[in-house]
N, CA, C and O of each residue as an XYZ file, in Angstrom:
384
protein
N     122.123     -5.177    129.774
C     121.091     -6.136    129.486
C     121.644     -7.121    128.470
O     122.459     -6.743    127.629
N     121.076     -8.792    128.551
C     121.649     -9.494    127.656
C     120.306     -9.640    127.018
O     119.220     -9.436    127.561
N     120.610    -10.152    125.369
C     119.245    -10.482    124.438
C     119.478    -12.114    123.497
O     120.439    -12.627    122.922
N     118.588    -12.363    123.644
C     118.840    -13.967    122.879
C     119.403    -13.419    121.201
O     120.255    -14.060    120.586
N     118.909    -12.450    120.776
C     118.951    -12.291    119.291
C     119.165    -10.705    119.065
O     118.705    -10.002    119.964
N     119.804    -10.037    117.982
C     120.812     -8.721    117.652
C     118.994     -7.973    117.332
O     118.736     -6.786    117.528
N     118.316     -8.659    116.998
C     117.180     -8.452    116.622
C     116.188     -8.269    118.029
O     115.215     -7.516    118.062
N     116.453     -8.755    118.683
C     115.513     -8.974    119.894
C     115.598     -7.345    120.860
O     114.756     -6.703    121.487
N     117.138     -7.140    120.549
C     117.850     -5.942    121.228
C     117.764     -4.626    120.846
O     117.936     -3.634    121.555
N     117.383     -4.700    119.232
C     117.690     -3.624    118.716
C     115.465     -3.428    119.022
O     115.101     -2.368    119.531
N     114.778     -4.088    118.794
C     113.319     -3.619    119.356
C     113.248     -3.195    120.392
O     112.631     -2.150    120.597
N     113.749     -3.753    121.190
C     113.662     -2.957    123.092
C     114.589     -1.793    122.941
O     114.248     -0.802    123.586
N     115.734     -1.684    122.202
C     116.290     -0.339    122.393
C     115.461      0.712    121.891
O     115.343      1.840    122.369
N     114.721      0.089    120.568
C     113.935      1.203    119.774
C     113.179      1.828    120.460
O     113.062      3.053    120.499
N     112.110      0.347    121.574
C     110.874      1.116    122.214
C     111.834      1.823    123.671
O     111.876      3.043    123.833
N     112.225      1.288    124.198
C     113.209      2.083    125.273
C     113.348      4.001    124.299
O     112.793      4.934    124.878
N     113.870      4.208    123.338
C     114.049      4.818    122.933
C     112.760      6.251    122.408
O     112.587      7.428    122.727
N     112.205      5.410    121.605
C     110.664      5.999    122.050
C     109.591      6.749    123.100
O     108.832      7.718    123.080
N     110.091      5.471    124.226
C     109.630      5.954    125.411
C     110.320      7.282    126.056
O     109.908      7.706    127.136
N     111.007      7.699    125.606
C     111.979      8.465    126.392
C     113.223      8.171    127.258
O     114.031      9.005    127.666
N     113.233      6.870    127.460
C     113.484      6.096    128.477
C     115.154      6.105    128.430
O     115.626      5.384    129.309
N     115.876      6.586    127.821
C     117.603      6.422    127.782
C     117.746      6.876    126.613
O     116.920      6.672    125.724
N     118.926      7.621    126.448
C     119.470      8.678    125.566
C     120.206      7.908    124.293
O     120.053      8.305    123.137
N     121.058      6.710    124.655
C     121.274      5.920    123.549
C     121.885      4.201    124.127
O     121.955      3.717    125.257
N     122.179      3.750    123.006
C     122.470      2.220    123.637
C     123.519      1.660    122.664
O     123.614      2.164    121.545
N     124.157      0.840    122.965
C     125.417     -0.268    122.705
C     124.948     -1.438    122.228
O     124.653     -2.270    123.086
N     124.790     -1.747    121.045
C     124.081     -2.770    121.074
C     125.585     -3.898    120.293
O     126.124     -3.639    119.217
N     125.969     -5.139    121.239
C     127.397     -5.879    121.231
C     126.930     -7.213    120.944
O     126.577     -7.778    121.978
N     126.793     -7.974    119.818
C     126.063     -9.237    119.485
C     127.230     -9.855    119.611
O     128.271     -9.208    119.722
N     127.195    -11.502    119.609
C     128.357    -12.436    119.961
C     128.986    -13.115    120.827
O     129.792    -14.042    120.747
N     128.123    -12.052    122.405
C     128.762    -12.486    123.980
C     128.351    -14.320    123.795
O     127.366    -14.692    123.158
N     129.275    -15.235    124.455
C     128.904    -16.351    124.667
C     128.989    -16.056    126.492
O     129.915    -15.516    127.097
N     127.353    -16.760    127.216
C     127.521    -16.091    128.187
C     126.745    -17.880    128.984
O     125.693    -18.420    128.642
N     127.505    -18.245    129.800
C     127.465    -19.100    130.801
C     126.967    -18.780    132.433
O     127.382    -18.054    133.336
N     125.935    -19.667    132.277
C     124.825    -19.444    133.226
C     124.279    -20.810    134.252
O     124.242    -21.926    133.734
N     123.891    -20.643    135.636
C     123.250    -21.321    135.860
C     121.561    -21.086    135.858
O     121.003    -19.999    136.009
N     120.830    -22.550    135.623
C     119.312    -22.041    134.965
C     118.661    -23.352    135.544
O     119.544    -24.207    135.600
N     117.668    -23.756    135.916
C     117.038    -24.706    136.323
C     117.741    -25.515    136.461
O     118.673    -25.358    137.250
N     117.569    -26.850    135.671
C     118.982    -27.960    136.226
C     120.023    -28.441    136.050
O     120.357    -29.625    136.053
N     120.978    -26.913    135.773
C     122.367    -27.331    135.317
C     123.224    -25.876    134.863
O     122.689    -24.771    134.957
N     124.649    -26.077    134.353
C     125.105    -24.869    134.199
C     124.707    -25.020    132.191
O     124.761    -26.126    131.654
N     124.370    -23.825    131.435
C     124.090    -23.446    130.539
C     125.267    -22.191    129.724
O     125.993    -21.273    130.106
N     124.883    -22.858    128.393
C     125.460    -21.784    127.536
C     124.738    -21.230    126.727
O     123.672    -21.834    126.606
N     124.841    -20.147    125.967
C     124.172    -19.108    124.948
C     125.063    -17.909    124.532
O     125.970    -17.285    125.082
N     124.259    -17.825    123.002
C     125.266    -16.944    122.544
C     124.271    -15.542    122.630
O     123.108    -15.573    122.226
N     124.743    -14.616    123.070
C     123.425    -13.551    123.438
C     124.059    -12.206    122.459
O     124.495    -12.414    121.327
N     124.043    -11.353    122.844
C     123.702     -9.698    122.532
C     123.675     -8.954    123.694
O     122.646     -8.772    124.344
N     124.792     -8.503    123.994
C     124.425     -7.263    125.438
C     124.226     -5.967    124.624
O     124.627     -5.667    123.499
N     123.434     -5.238    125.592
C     123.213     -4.066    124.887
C     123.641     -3.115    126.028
O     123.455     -3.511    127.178
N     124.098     -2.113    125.859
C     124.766     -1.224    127.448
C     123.860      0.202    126.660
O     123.873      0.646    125.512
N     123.086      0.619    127.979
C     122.184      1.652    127.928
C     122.825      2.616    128.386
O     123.760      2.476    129.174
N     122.331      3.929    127.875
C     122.885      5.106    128.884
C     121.050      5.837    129.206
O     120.052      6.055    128.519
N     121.492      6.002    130.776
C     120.247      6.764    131.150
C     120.464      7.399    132.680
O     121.523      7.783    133.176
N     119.465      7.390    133.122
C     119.372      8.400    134.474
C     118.684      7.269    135.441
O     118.026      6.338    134.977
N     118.908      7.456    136.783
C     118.527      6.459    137.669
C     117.091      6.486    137.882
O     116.388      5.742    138.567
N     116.790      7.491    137.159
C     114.876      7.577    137.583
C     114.316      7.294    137.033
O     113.100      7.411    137.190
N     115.027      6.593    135.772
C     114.413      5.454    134.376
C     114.425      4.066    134.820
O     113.929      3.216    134.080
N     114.782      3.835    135.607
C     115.159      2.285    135.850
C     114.148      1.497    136.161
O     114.267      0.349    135.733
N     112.696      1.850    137.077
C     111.914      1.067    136.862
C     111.243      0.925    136.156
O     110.865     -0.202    135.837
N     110.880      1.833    135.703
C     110.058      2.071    134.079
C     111.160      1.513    132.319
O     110.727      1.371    131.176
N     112.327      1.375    132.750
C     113.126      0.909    131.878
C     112.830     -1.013    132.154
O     112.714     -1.787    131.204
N     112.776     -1.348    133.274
C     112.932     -3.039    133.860
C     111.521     -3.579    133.194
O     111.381     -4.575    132.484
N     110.304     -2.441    133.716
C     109.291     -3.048    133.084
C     108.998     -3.443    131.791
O     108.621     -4.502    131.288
N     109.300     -2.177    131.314
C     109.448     -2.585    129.436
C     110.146     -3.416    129.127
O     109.697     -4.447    128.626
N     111.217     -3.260    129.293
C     111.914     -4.611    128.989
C     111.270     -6.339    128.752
O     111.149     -7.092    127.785
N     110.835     -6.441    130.879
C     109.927     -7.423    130.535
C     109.149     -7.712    129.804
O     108.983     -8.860    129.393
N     108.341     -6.497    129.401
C     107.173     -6.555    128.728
C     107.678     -7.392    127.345
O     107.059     -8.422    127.075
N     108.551     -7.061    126.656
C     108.914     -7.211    125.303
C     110.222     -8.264    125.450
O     110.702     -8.711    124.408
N     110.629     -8.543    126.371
C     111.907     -9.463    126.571
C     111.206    -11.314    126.217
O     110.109    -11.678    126.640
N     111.913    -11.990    125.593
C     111.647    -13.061    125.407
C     111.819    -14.259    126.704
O     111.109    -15.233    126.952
N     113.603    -13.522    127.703
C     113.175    -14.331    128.690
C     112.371    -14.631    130.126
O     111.661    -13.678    130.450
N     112.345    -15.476    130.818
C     111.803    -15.250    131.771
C     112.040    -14.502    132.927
O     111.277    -13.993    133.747
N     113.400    -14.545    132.809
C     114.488    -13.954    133.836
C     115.359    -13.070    132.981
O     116.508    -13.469    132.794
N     114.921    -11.724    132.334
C     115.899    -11.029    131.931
C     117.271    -10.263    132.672
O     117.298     -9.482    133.623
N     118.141    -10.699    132.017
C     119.638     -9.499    132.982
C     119.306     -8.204    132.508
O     119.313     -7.696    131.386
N     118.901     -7.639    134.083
C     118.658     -6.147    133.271
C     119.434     -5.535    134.475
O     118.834     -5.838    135.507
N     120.514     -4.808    134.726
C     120.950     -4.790    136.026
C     122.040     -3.024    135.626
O     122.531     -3.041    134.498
N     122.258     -2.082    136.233
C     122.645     -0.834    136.181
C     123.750     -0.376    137.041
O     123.745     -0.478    138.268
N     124.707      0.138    136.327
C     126.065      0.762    137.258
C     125.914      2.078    136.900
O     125.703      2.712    135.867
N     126.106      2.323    138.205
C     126.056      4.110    137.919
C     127.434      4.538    137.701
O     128.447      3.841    137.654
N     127.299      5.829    137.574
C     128.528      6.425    136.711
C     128.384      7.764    137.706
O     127.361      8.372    138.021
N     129.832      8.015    138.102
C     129.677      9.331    138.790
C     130.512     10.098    138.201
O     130.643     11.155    138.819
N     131.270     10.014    137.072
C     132.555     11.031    136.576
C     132.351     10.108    135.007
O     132.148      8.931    134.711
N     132.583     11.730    134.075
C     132.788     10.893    132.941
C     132.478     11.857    132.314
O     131.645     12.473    132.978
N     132.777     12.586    130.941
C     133.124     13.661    130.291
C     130.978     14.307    130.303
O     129.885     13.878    129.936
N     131.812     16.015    131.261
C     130.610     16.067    131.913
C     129.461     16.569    130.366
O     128.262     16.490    130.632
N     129.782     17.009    128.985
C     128.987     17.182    128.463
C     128.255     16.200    128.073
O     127.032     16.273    127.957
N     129.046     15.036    127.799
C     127.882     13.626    127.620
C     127.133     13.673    128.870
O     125.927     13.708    128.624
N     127.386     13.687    130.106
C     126.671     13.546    130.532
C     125.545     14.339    130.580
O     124.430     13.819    130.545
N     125.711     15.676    130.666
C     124.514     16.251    130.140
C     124.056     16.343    129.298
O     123.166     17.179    129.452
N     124.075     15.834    127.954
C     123.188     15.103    127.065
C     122.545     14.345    127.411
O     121.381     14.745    127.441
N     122.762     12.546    127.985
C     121.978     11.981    128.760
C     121.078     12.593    129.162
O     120.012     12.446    128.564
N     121.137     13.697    130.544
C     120.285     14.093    131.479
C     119.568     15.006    130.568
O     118.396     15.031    130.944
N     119.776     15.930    129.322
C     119.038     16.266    128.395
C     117.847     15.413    127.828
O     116.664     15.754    127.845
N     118.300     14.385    127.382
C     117.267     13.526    126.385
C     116.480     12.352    127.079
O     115.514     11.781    126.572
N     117.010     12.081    128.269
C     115.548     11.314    129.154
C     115.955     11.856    130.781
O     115.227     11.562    131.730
């Protein structure tokens, strides 16, 4: 997910967090991220935040987001992971 502000990111991780909704998050301020947007190509300096969670959070993760996201069109978009040191992963699948 990208966030206009380090501040904007770290509230949706909190309530994400709250909710149950993902075990922990990355929160990376500084991306300069180039876009096309209504009438023209665009720049911004954003905040990605990289979530860890389970695929059965994802719509209930997209909504919140919106809910609390400033833009209209948030990047909220998920790669799954099929290998990767299996006790983290069962932490994840522990905590949401």
């Amino acid at each position: 997910m990208t966030a206009p502000t380090k501040t904007e990111a770290k509230d949706i991780v909190l309530a994400l967090l709250e909710e149950g909704l993902i075990a922990c998050a990355n929160i990376i301020p500084g991306v300069e991220s180039y876009f096309s947007w209504e009438d023209g190509i665009n720049k911004a300096n954003e905040t990605v935040v990289i979530f860890k969670t389970r695929v059965k959070n994802e719509d209930k993760i997209i909504r919140l987001v919106r809910s609390i996201h400033s833009y209209d069109c948030p990047c909220i978009v998920f790669t799954s992971l099929q290998h990767g040191n299996r006790d983290f992963m069962k932490w994840v699948g522990d905590m949401c």
